[in-house]
C-alpha positions as CSV (number, residue, x, y, z in Angstrom):
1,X,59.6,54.7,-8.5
2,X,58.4,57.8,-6.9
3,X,54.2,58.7,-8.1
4,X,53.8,61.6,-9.0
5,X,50.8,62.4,-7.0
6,X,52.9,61.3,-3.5
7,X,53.2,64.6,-1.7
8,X,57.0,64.7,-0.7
9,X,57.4,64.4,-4.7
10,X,58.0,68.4,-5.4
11,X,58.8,70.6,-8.3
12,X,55.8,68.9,-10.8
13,X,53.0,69.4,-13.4
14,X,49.5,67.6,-13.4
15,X,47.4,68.3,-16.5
16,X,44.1,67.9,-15.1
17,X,40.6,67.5,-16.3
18,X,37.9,69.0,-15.0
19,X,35.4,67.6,-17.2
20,X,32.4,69.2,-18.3
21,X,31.4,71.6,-15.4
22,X,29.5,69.3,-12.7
23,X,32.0,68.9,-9.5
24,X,30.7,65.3,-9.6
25,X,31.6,64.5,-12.9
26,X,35.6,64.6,-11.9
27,X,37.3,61.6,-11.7
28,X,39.2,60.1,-8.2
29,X,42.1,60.9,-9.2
30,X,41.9,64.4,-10.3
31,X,40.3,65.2,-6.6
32,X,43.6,63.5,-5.4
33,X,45.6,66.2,-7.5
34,X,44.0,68.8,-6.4
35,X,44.1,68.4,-2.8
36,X,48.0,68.7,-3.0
37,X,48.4,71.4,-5.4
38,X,50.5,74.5,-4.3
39,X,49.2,76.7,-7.6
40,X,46.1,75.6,-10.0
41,X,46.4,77.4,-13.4
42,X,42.9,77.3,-14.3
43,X,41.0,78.0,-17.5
44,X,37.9,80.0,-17.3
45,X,35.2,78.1,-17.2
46,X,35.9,75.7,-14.1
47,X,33.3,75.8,-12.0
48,X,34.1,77.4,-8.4
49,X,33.2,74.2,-6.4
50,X,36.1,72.7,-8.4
51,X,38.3,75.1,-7.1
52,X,37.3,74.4,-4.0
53,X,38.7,71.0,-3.7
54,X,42.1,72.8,-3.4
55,X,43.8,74.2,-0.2
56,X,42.6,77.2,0.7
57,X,46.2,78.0,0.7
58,X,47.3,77.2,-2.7
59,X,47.6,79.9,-5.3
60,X,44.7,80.5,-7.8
61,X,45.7,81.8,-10.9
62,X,43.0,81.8,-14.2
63,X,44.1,82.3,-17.7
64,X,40.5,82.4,-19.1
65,X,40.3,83.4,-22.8
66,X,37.8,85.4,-24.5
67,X,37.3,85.2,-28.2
68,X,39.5,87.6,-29.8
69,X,41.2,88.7,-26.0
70,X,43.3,86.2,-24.3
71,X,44.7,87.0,-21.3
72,X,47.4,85.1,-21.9
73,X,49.1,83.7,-25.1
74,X,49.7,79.9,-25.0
75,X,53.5,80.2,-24.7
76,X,52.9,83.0,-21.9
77,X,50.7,80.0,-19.8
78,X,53.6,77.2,-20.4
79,X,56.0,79.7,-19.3
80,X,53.7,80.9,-16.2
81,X,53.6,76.9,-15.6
82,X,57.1,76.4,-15.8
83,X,58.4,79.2,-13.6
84,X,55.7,77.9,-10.9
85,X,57.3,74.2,-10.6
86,X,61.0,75.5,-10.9
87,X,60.3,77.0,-7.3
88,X,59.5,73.3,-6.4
89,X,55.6,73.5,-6.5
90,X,53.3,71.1,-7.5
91,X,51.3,73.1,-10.2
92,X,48.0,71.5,-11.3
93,X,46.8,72.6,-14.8
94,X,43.3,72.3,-14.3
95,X,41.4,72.3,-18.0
96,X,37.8,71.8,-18.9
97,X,36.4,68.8,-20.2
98,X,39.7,66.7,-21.3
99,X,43.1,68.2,-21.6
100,X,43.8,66.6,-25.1
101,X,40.7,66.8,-26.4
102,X,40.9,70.4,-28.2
103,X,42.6,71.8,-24.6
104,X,46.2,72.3,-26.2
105,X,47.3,69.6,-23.5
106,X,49.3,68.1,-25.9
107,X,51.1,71.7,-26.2
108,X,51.9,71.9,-22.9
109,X,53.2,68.5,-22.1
110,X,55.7,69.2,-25.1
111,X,57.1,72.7,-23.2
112,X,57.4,71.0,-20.0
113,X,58.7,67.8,-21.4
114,X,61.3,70.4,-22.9
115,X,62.2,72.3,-19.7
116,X,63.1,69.0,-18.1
117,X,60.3,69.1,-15.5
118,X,57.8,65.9,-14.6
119,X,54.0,65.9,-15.8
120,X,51.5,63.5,-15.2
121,X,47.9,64.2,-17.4
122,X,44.8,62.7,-15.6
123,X,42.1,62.2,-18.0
124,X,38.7,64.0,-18.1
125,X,35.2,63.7,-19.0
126,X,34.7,65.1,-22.5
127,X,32.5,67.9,-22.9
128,X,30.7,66.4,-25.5
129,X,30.4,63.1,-23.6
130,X,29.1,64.9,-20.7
131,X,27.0,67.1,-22.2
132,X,25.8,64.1,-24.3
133,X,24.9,62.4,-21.1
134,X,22.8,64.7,-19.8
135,X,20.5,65.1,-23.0
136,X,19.9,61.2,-23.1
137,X,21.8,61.5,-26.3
138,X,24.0,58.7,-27.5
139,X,26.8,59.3,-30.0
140,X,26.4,55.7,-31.2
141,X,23.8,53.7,-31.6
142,X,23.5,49.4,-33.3
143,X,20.5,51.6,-35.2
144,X,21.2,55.0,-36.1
145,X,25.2,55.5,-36.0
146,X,28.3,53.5,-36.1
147,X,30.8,56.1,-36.5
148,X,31.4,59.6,-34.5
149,X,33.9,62.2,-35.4
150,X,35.1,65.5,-33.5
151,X,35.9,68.9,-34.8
152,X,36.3,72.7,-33.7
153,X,34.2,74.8,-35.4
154,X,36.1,78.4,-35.0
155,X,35.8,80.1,-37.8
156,X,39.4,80.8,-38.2
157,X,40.4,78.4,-40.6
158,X,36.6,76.9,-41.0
159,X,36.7,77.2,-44.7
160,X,39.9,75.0,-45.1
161,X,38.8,72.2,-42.6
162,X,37.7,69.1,-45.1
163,X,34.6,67.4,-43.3
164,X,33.3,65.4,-46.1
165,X,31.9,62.4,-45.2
166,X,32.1,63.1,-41.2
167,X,28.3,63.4,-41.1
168,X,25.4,61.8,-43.0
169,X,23.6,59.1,-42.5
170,X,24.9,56.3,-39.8
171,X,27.1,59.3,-38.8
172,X,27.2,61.6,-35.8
173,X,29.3,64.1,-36.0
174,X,30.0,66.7,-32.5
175,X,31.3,70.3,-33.1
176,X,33.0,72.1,-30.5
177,X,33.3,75.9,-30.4
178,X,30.6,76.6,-33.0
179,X,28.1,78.8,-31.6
180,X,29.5,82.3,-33.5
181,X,29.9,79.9,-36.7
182,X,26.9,77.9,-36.6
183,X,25.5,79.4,-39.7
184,X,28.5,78.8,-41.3
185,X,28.9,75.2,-40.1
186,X,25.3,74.3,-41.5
187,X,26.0,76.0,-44.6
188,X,29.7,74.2,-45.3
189,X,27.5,71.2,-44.5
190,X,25.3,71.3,-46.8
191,X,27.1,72.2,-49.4
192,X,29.1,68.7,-48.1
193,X,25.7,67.1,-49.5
194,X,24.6,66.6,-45.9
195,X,20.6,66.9,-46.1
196,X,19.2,70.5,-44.9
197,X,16.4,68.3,-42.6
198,X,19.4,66.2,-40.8
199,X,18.6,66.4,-36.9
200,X,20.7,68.6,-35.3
201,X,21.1,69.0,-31.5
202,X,22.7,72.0,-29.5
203,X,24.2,71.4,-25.7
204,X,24.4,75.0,-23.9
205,X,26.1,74.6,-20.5
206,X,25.9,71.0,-20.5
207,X,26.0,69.6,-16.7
208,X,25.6,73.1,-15.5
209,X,23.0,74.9,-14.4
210,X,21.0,77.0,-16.3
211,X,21.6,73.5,-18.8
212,X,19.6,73.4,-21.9
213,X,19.3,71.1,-24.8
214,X,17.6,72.1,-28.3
215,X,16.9,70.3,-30.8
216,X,16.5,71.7,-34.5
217,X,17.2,70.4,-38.1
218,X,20.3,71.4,-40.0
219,X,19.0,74.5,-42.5
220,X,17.7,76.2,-39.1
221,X,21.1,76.1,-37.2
222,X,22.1,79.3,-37.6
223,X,18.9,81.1,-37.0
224,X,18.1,78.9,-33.8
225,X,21.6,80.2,-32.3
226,X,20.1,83.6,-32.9
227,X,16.4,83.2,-31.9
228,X,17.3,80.9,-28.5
229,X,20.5,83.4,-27.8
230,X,22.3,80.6,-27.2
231,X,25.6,81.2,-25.5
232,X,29.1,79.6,-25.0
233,X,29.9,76.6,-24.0
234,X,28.0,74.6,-25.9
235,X,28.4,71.5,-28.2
236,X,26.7,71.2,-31.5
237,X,25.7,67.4,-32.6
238,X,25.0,66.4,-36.0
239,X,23.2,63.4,-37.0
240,X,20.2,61.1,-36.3
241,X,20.8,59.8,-33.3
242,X,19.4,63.4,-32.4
243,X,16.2,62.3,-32.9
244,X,16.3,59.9,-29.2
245,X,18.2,62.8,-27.5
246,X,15.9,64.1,-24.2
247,X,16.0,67.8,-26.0
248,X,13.4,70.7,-25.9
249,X,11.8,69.0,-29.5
250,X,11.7,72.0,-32.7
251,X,11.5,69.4,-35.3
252,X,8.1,68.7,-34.9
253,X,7.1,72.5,-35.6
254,X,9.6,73.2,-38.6
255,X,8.3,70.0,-40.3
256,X,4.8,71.3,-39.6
257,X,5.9,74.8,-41.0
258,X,7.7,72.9,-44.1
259,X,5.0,70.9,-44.9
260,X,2.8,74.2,-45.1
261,X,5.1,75.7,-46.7
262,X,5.1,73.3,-49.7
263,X,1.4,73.1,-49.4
264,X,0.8,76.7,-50.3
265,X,3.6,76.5,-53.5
């Protein structure tokens, strides 16, 4: 049986992740798929040193989306990936973070699966593992968490997502994509019964540079994103095991500033 990352095996897609931004962070394999590509469909926000690792002769071609501006729709970049291996290329689909972790991998495996056409997907780092990483942050912990759930926090369809019971006590939960929503996010919380002083950590360009970690409590989500201008990507965790997280720390001041606060009722 042929691999699919030999190079005399033509006409192919790899679903690649690029994991969370840091070149480093890639895993052996993915380096291996890039160094044969022909064409790299990229997303957006892959760093350049990534990119690198291609031939300089093989064809660059980003589909980044914007909110509310995509450059392309998804059935346009299936189609752009499709006509690519027909001409016998070997077309990497380079995503960050993991392709089937909220990177409609799973969409694009179906539409090549349909056209006939081989794909391989090489697993990434997680943003939210990454990021997590970095900020000395552990989803899970024998102490302060046993279970951790993911979600996308767009605000399309935010109002119909059911998160009950996703984050609490003994529960982390990460939100991806949450940054214009956050206010939203903490207030559908809440009103979940999650408490308004829960820890709550944000990851802005986790890996990256220009990195930063905050931490905040749950009620001052919103107005954190505001005051801090914080910017995408970032990941937004939920839950105590915030509190051993290596993040810049606001909880100290806003219990301070609570604690005044009830002091003058």
């Amino acid at each position: 049986m042929v691999s699919l990352l030999d190079p005399n095996a033509r006409g192919r897609v790899i679903l690649v992740g690029a994991g969370p931004g840091d070149p480093g962070l890639l895993t052996v394999r993915a380096v291996e798929a890039l160094r044969i590509a022909d064409v790299v469909v990229h997303d957006g926000l892959i760093d350049m040193r990534v990119l690198d690792i291609a031939p300089v002769a093989a064809q660059r071609i980003s589909v980044a989306k914007k909110r509310d501006r995509h450059t392309l729709s998804q059935e346009a970049i299936n189609a752009l990936i499709i006509a690519h291996v027909k001409t016998g290329s070997i077309v990497v689909r380079l995503k960050g973070g993991d392709p089937f972790m909220f990177g409609r991998g799973g969409e694009e495996v179906e539409a090549v699966r349909a056209a006939g056409l081989k794909v391989e997907v090489i697993p990434g780092v997680s943003s939210a593992l990454g990021c997590a990483a970095e900020a000395m942050l552990p989803l899970t912990h024998r102490d302060w968490s046993s279970a951790v759930s993911f979600v996308a926090g767009t605000c399309q369809g935010l109002s119909e997502q059911n998160w009950s019971g996703l984050a609490g006590q003994g529960r982390t939960l990460v939100i991806y994509m949450g940054v214009t929503c956050a206010g939203l996010i903490a207030d559908k919380l809440m009103a979940d019964g999650v408490a308004p002083d829960m820890p709550v950590a944000v990851l802005e360009r986790g890996t990256l540079e220009g990195s930063r970690a905050m931490r905040t409590l749950l009620a001052d989500l919103g107005d954190m994103m505001i005051r801090e201008q914080v910017i995408s990507p970032a990941i937004i965790v939920v839950g105590e095991v915030v509190l051993l997280s290596d993040a810049e720390d606001r909880l100290r001041k806003l219990a301070v500033q609570a604690e005044t606060v009830r002091g003058d009722a």
